[in-house]
C-alpha positions as CSV (number, residue, x, y, z in Angstrom):
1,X,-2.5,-9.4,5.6
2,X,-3.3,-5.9,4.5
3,X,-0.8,-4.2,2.2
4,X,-2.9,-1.0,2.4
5,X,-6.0,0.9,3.6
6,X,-8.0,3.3,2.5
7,X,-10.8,5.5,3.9
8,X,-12.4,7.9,1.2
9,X,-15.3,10.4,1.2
10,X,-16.7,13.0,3.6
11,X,-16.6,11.2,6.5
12,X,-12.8,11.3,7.0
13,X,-12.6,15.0,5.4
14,X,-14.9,15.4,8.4
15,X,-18.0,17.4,6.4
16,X,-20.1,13.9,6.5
17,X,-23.7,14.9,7.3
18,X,-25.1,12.9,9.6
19,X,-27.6,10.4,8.2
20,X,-26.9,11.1,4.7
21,X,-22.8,10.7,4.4
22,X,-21.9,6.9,3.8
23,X,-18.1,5.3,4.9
24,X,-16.0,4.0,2.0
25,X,-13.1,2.1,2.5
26,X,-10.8,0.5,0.4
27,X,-8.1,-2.4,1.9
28,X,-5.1,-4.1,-0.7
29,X,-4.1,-7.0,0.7
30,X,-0.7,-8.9,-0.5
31,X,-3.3,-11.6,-1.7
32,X,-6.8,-12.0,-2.5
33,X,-9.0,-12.5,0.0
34,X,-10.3,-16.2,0.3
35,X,-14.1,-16.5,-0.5
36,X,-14.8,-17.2,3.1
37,X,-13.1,-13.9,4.4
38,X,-15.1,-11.9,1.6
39,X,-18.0,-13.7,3.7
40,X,-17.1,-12.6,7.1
41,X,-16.2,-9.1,5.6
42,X,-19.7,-8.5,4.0
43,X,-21.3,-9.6,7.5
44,X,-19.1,-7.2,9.5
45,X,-20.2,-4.7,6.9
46,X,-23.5,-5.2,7.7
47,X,-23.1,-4.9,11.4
48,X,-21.4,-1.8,11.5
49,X,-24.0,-0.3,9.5
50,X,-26.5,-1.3,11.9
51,X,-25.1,-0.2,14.6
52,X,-24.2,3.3,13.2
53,X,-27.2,4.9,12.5
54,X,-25.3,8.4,11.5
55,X,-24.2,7.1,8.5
56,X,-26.2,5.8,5.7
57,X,-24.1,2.6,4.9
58,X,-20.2,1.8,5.6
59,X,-18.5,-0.1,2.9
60,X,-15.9,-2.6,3.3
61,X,-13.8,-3.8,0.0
62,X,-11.1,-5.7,0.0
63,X,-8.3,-6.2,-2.7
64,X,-5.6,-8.0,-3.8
65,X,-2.4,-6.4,-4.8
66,X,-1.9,-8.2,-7.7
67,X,-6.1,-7.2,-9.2
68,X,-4.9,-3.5,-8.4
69,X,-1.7,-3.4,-9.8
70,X,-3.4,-5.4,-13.2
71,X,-3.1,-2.8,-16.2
72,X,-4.4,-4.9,-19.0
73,X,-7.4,-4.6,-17.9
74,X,-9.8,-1.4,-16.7
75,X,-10.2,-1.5,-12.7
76,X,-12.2,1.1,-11.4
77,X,-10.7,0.5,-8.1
78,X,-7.3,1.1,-9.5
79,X,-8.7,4.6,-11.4
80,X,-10.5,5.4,-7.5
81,X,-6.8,4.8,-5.9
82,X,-5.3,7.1,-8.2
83,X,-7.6,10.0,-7.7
């Protein structure tokens, strides 16, 4: 279940170029996705960017809570949430 969702870059600030702009998004869920959901993610991933030729590439990650909210260890996902 998602705890969260993100959508970052200049596609939602609505100056994407067309062509050039990527889609970034960003989901927490309560627990960390299963190895076969990461799968099914990646292929949806991939079919979206096919089909949408106006973007360069559309990114879906997926999170657990528990890898965000880790602070003995550097997450580059956690410093991207906080920016």
């Amino acid at each position: 279940m998602t705890y969260i969702a993100y959508i970052r870059g200049s596609i939602p600030k609505g100056i994407g170029i067309e062509g050039v702009a990527d889609l970034d998004t960003i989901a927490v869920t309560k627990q960390n996705p299963k190895k076969q959901q990461v799968k099914r993610i990646k292929e949806v991933e991939q079919a979206l960017t096919q089909n949408h030729h106006c973007v360069d590439g559309i990114e879906l990650s997926v999170y657990g809570k528990e890898d965000i909210l880790n602070t003995t260890s550097f997450s580059i996902i956690s410093f991207i949430l906080q920016t």
